[in-house]
N, C-alpha and C positions, 0 to 999 in steps of 0.2 A: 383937650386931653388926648395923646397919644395912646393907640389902642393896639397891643398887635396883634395877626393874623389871627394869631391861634385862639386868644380869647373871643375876636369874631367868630371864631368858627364855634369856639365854646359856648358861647352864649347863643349861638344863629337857633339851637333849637327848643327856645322857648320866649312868650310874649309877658314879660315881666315888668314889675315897679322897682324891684332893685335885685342888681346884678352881684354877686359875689363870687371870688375866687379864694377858695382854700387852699392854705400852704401845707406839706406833710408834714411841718411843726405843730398843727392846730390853729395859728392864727392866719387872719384873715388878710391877704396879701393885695388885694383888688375891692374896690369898691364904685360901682357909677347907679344911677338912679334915683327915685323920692327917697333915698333912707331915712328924709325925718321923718314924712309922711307917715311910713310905713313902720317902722323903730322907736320915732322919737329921737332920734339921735344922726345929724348929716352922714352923710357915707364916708367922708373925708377922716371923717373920726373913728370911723370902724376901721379902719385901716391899723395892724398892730395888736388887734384886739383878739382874742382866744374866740374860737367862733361857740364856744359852748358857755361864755358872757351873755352871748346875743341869744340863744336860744332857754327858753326852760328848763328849769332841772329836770322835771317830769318828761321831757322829750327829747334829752341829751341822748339816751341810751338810743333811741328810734334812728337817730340823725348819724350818729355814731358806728349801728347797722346797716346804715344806709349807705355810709361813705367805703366802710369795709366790704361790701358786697356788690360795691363797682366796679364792672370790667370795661377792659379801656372802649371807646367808642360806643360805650352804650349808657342810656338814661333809666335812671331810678324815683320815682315818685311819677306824681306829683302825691306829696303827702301832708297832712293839715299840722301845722306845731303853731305851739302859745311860744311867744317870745318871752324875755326877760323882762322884768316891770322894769318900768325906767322911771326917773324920780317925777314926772309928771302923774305919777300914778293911771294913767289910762293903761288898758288889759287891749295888748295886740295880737291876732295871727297873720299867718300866712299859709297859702299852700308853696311849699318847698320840695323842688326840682332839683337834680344834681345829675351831672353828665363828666365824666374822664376823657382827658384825651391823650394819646401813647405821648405824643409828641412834647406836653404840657408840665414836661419839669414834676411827675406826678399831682400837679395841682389836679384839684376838683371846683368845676365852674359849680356856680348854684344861681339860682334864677328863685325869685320869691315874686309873690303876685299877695296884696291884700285878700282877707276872708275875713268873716264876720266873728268877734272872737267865743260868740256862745254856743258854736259849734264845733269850738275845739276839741279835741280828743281831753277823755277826764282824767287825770292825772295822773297821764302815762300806762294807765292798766288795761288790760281786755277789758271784753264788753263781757257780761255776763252772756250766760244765752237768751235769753228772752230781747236783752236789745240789741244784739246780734243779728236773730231772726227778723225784726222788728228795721234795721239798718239795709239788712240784704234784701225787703222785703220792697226798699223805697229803691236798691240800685238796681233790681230787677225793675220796675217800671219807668227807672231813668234812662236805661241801656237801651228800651222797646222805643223810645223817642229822640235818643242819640245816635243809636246805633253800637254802642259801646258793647265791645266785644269781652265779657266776663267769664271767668270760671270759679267753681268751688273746689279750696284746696283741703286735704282730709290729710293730716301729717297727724302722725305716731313718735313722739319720742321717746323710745325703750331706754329702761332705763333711772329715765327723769324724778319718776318718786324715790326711787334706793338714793340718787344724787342728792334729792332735798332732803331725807332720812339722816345722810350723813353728816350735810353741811351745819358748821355753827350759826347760831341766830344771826349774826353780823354778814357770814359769807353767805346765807339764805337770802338776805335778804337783797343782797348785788346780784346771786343770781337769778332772783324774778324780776329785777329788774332788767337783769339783761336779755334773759328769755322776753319778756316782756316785748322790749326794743327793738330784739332780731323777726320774732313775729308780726307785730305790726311796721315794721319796716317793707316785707313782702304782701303785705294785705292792701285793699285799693284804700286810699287817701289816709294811710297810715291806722286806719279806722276800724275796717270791719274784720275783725281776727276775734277768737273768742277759746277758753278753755274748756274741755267736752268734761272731763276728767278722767282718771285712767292713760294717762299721758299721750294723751286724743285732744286736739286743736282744730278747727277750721277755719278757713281764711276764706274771703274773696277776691279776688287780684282778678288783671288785665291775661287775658290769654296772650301765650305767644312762646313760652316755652317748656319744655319735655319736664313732665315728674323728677325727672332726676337729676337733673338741671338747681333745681329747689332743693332738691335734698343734697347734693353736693353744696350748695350755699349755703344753708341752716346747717350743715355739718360744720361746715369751715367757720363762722359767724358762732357757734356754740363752745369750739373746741378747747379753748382755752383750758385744759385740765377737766373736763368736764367729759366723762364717761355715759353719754347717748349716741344711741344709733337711730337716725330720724331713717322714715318710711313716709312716702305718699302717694295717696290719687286724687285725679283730677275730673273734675265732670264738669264740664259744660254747659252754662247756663242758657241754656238755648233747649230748643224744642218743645217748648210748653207756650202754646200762644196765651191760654188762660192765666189771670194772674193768682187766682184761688188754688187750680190745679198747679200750678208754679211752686208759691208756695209749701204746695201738701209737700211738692216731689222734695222739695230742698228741705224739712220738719226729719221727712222720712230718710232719707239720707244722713240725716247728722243721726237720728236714732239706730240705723244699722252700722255704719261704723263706732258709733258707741259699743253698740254689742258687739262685733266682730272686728272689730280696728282694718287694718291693710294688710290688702292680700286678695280677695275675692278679686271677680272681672269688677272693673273700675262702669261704670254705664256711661254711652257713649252723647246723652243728655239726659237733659231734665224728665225728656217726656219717659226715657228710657228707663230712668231713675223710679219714676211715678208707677210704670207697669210691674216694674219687676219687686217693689214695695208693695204694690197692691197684691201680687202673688202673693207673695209671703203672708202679708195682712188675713187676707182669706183662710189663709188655714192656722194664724196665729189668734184672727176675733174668735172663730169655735172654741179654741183656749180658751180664753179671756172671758167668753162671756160662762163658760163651762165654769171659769173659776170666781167667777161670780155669783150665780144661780146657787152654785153648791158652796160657797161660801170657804173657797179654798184660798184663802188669805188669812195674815194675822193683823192685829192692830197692838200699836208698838205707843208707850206713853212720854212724851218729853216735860219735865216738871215746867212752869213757869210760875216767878215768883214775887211777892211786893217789894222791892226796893225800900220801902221806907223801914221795914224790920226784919228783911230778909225770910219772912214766913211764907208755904206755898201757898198761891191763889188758884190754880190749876194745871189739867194737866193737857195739854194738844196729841189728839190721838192722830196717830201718822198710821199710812196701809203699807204693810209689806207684802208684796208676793214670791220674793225668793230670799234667802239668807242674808241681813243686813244689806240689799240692792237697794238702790233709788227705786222707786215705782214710779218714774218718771216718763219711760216709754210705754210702759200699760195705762199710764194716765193722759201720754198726751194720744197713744190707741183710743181709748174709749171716750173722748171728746171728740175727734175727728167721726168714728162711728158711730156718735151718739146712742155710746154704751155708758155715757160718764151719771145719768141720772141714776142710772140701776147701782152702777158702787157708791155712787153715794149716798146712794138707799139705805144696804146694804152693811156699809161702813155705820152709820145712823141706828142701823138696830140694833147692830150688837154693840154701839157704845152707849144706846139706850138698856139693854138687857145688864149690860155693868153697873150701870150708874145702880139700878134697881137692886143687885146686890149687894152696893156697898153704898151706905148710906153717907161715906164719911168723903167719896167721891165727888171731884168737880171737872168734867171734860171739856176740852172745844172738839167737833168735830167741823171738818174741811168741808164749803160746799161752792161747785165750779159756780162762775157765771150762767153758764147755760143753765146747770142745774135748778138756779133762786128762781129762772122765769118759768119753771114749772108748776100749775097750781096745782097737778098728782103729787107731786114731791111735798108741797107745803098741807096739801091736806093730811097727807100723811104722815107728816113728823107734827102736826098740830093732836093729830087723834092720839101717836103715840104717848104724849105728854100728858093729854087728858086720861091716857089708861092707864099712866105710873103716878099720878099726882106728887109724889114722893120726889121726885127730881125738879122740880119747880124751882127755877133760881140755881142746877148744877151743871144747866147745858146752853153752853156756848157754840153759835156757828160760827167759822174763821170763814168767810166771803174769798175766795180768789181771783183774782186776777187773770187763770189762763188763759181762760178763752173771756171774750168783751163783751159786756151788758150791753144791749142796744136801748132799751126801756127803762130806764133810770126809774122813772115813776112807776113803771109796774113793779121790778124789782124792788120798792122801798115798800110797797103798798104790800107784798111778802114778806119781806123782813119787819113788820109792824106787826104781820100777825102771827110771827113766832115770838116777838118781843113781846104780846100780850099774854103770852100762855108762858110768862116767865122765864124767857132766855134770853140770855144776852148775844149781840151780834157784835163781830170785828172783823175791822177788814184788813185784808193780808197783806203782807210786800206792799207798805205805800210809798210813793216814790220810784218804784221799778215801771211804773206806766205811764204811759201821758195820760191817761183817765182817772189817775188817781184823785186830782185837785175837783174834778166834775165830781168825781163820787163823794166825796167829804162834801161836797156841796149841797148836794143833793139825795144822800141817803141819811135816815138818821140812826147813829153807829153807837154804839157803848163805848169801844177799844178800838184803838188804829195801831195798827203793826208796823212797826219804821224798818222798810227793809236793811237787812243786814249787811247792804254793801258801804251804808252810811257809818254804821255803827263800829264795821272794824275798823274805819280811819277817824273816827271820832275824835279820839286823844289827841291827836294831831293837829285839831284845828282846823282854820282855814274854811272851806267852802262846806264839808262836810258838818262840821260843830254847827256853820249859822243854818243848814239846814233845818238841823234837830233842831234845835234851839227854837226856829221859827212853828215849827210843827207843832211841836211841846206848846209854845204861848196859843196859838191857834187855836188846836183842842182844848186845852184846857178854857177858855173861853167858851168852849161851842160843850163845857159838859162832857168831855169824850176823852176817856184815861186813855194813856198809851203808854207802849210795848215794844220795847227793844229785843231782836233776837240777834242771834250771832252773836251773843257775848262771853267772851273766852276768855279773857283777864283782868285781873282785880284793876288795869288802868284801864281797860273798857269801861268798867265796873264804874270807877269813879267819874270817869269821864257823862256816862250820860246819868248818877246821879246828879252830879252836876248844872246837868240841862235840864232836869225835872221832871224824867222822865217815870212813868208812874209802876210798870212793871218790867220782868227779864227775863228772857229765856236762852240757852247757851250750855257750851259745854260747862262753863265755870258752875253750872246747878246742876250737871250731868246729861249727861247721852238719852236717847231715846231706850227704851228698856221693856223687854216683853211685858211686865209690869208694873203697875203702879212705883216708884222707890222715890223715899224725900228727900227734897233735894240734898246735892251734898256741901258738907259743914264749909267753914271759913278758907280760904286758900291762903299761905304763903306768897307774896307780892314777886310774881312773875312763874308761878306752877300754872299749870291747866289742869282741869278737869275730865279731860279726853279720858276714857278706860283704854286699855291696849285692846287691837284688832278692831275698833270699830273706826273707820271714815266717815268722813264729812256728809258723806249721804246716810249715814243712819239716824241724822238727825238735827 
């Protein structure tokens, strides 16, 4: 097979299993290497073929970013994508490279290298933050043994919620997918990008060029009709030889630009990131724990309810410390300073002091990791319960996930002795962890909570449905009701009755609310339950 110059030169920089060149029609004009291997289908045969056949739907948008955000003589990825099933049924990836050359008829070379396909990116969407934090945490100790030179990207798209405010559900729904595409496009292996909220993103990508470099590209990549003005800083993942302290710096960093978005000095790394956090921290714990001791917080109630007759079972008391905010950075504060036992002390008494009020109450209160392996903590929500006898069977603990049990067996040998003094336990976000399968194992749970990133593609099918589905037969097996939250519409609704799922929590039964309020009544097939002025973090 005759090759010319240009594709040598095209292809010269990268060591791939199949070679492809894209035409500015979309189809694929070039093809040499294993393509069955790697496809399922000869290369000879991709030849003619639309290159967004060969790729996933869930990673057209990514590839699509990818190809519009090339400038000539330079390379973009390597980025992870699921290909197109092909009728063998086998599920393939690849990591996918793409490089322009001026010279090259606008074509775009692309170089594909096999990957293993269960590390694929999930379909097509950010990571939450938890596996975010959790991804960045593994390319931070990959880079210390590579040498791979990282940064962390903090982009602001102003803007971004009026735009989704206005769009119809159909154009909403192209536009997260194509924000979606264009972020993970610029993130390392298409992968680690994640939404902050407040139109606050982070990425990790390859150092190598200027903040505004990125932000003239996410401009251009966005513009289509689409009124954002992106803003970013860049910090450098470098200067922290500790991978603990590493961590802290990069927690702390996505939590100050949450609070403050771009615009401060940018930290010139990680270690730089960690001090000038710690400043802050110093005089924001005297806060924090100020607002603890004196009990300057409120507790907010979100209904959860039985599915099987729509009646409530209870209620999950959530902490605020400012007007409908997430308490997200005071909580994940007072886990790092091991102030997180004291609020959830704290949190515990005054929704023990309610429950004793109101006889007709059923709460869960939230208790960290850290928190269960205290036996001060457990002695003392045991004595509480022994001095209200009246709430016996109305106090639920929701187990979390933030920070990680090391002692499985202590930690259950605690949850045994709140279960004896008549409360029920459940455990939070299952699925959001890799320790979630060990804990179902090994603790023994009343409720398991289906994290809610399962439950809003639920309808949909696919990998998400057989999750539930399997969880759902599991538990039930093992005695252990379970709890879908994030559910917002009556085709949520159906969908994990469906699955057998035993209780719901969501806006479709209402928002979280200073108050106790019963859930609210039947919805209309495609209304939400949202009240106006409250967001996603209120509940």
């Amino acid at each position: 097979m005759k090759v010319g110059s240009h594709r040598l030169l095209g292809f010269a920089f990268a060591s791939a299993d199949l070679l492809l060149e894209i035409a500015p029609t979309g189809a694929i004009a070039f093809a040499v290497g294993a393509g069955e291997a790697l496809s399922g289908s000869a290369e000879l045969s991709l030849v003619g073929r639309a290159w967004r056949d060969f790729v996933a739907t869930p990673d057209c948008d990514m590839i699509e970013a990818l190809f519009d955000g090339l400038e000539p003589g330079r390379r973009s990825g390597p980025v992870l994508v699921r290909l197109a099933a092909h009728k063998d049924g086998v599920p393939r990836a690849a990591t996918f490279s793409a490089f322009r050359l001026a010279e090259n008829g606008g074509n775009v070379s692309c170089a594909l290298s096999r990957a293993y396909v269960d590390s694929a990116p999930d379909a097509g969407r950010l990571h939450d933050r938890q596996a975010f934090e959790s991804l960045a945490a593994t390319l931070l100790e990959t880079a210390r043994s590579t040498g791979a030179d990282l940064e962390l990207a903090l982009v602001e798209l102003a803007g971004l919620t009026a735009a989704r405010a206005k769009a119809s559900p159909e154009d909403r729904g192209k536009l997260e997918a194509r924000l979606s595409g264009v972020l993970r496009a610029q993130a390392h292996g298409g992968q680690a990008a994640t939404e902050l909220g407040d139109d606050r993103f982070a990425l990790v990508r390859s150092r190598g060029e200027a903040a505004e470099v990125l932000v003239r590209r996410i401009a251009r990549l966005l513009a289509d009709g689409l009124e954002v003005a992106p803003a970013a800083d860049l910090i450098p993942l470098t200067g922290e030889k500790d991978p603990k302290r590493a961590i802290r710096a990069l927690r702390y960093s996505l939590d100050s630009f949450l609070r403050e978005g771009v615009g401060g000095a940018a930290a010139a790394n990680l270690s730089e990131a960690l001090s000038k956090a710690m400043e802050r921290t110093l005089m924001e714990v005297g806060a924090l724990g100020e607002a603890i001791r004196e009990r300057k917080f409120r507790l907010v109630y979100q209904p959860v309810v039985r599915l099987k007759d729509g009646a409530l079972h209870h209620y999950e008391t959530l902490v605020r410390f400012d007007e409908d905010e997430s308490p997200f950075p005071q909580i994940r504060m007072a886990e790092e300073l091991d102030l997180i036992e004291s609020l959830d002390l704290a949190v515990l008494e005054q929704a023990v002091r309610t429950l004793a009020g109101d006889a007709g109450l059923k709460l869960a209160v939230n208790v960290s990791g850290r928190t269960i392996m205290s036996p001060a903590y457990i002695n003392a929500a045991c004595q509480m319960v022994q001095t209200h006898p009246a709430i016996r069977g109305r106090l639920l603990f929701e187990l979390t996930e933030s920070a990680a049990i090391e002692d499985l067996a202590q930690a259950d040998r605690h949850l045994q002795a709140l279960r004896g003094e008549g409360c029920q336990v459940c455990l939070d976000d299952f699925g959001a962890g890799a320790a979630s399968l060990a804990y179902l194992q090994q603790l023994r749970l009343d409720i398991v909570k289906i994290d809610g990133r399962y439950i809003r593609d639920l309808q949909a099918g696919g990998r998400e449905a057989t999750f539930v589905k399997h969880v759902v037969k599991m538990c039930a097996e093992m005695g252990v009701r379970t709890l879908a939250e994030m559910v917002e519409t009556e085709e949520a609704e159906i969908a994990i009755r469906k699955a057998g799922v035993d209780l719901a929590q969501g806006w479709r039964y209402g928002a979280a609310a200073d108050t106790p309020l019963p859930p609210i009544g039947k919805l209309k097939p495609g209304r939400s339950n949202m009240r106006p002025g409250l967001s996603r973090a209120a509940g």
